[in-house]
N, C-alpha and C positions, 0 to 999 in steps of 0.2 A: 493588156490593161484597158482595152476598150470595153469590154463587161462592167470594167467597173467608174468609168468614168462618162459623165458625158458630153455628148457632142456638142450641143446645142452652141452657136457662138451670137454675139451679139452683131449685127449689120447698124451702123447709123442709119438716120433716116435718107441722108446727102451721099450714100454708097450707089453706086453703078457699077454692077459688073463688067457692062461693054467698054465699061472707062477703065475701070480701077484694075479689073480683073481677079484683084484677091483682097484679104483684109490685110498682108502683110504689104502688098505696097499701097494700099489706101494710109497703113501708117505708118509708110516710109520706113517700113523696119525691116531685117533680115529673119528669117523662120527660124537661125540658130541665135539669135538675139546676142546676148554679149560676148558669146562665143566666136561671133564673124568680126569682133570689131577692128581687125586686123587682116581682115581677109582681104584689102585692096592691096599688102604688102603678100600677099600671099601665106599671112601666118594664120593658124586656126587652135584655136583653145582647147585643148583636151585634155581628160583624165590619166594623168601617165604614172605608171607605178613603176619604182625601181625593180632593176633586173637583179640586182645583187647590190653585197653590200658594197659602201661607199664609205669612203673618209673626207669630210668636207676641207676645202683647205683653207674657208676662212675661221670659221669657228673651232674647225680639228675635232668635230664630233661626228660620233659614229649614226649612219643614217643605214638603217636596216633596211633589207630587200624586203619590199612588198608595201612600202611607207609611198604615200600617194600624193600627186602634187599634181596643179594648173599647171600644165606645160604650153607651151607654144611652138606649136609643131610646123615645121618648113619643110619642103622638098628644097635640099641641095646640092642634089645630084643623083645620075644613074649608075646602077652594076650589070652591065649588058643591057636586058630590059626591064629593068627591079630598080624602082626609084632609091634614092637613100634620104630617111628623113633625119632632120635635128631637130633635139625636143631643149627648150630653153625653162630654167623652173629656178625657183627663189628658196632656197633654203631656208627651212620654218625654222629655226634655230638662229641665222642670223641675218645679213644684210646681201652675203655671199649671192650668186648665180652659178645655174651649175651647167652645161651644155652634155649632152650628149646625143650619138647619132648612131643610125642603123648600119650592121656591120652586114651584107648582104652574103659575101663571100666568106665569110668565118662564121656565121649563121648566129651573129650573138651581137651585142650593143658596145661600142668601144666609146670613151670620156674625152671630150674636145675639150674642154675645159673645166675648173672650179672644182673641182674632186678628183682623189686617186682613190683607185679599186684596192678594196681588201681581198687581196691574193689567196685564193681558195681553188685553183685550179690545181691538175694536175696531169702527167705528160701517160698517156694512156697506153704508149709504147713503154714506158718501164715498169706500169702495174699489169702490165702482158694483158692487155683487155682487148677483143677485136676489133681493130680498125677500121673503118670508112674509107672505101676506094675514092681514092681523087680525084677530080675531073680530069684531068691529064692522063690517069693510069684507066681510065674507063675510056678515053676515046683511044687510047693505044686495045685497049682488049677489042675492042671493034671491029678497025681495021687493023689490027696486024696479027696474021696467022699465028706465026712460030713466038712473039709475044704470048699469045694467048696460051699455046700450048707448054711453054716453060711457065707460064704462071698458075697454068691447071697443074704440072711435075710438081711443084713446088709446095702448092694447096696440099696435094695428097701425101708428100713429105709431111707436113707439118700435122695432119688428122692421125697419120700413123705415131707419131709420137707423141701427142694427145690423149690415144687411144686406151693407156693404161690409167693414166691419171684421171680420164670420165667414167671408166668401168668402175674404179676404186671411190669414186663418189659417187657413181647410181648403186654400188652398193651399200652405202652409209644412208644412203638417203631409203635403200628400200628399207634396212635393219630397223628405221624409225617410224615405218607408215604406219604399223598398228599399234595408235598410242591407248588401246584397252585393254591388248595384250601386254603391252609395255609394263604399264601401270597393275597389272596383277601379279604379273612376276616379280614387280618390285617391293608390293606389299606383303607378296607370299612371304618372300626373302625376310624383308625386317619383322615379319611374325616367328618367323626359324631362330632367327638371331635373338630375337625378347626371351621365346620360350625358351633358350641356350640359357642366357643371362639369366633367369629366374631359377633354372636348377642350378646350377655355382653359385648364387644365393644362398638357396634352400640348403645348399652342402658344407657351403662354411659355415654356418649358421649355426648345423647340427654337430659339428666338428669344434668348434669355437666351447658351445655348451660341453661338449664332452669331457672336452680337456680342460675347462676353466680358464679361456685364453679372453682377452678383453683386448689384444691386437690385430687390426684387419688383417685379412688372409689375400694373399695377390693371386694370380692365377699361374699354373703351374708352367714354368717352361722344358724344354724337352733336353736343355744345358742341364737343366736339376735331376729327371729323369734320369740320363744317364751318368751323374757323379751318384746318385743317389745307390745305383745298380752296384756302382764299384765297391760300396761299405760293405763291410761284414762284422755284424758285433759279436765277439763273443762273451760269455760268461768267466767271471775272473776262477771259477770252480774247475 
């Protein structure tokens, strides 16, 4: 944005730089202006948008992920060397405060206070989805040999029974790649099928006129076919 903005600022005429050194403490202000006004408490103003949704608990309304609020962000506390922040923020709906803080070791944001989560998770070991190794199970693959080695057994167990059910979708998935060829065959088809339909038309049509019939004709089934085989008319002579 410097292209489009400019620099120029104004200096008083009673400015000294050897004095003042900047224009922010010639006028006693801070560079993030009402954003720092809490910065002696260590809080600072920022732009925080929900992770997810939320149930407020004083109004009981629903506050959608990605709905945006002045939070007041604090460091209170560490996860090894990974600060954990709380973001403190006012529910635009009613009088409510809502707290929440950085969850460093579940990689996601957990509610200290003023809302419950609308429950949208789900346990990824019972939708058989691949798993993230542990921190525990990654510093055992490390150091310990015959770990490693029943967990590599174990991998290659599990690829081997895998192995039909991914053949059977890279084949479904190749059966779909050429959607021009798809799309011709399919148009071919319902051109075969119309031109079908249009002579069984054309045939009861001229069948109907013969006989003088004014009732629709259905299409013959192969039940009728063969009861029809078994008649035999004869002449009462």
């Amino acid at each position: 944005q410097g292209e489009r903005k400019g620099t120029n600022k104004y200096y008083p005429p009673d400015f000294d730089p050897a004095k003042h050194g900047s224009l922010n403490k010639y006028h006693h202000s801070h560079p993030l202006r009402e954003r720092a006004r809490k910065l002696s408490q260590g809080i600072l103003v920022i732009r925080f948008e929900m992770p997810y949704n939320i149930w407020c608990d004083g109004c009981k309304n629903h506050i959608g992920m990605g709905v945006r609020y002045n939070a007041e962000k604090k460091k209170v506390g560490t996860y090894y060397t990974t600060p954990i922040y709380r973001f403190r923020m006012k529910c635009h709906l009613c009088v409510n405060y809502i707290e929440m803080q950085t969850d460093p070791a579940g990689c996601d944001y957990v509610i200290v206070s003023g809302a419950r989560r609308k429950e949208e998770r789900w346990d990824m070991r019972d939708n058989e989805q691949v798993l993230p190794t542990e921190r525990e199970e990654k510093e055992k693959l490390e150091t310990d040999a015959m770990f490693r080695l029943e967990h590599g057994v174990a991998d290659r167990a599990t690829l081997q029974r895998a192995t039909p059910t991914l053949a059977s979708l890279q084949e479904a998935q190749s059966a779909w790649k050429d959607d021009f060829a798809l799309n011709s065959r399919l148009r071919q088809r319902f051109r075969e099928e119309k031109k079908t339909l249009r002579e069984e038309e054309e045939e009861a049509a001229a069948l109907q006129a013969k006989a003088g019939l004014s009732i629709p004709l259905v299409r013959e089934a192969e039940e009728d076919r063969r009861l029809a085989a078994l008649l035999k008319y004869h002449s009462p002579d």
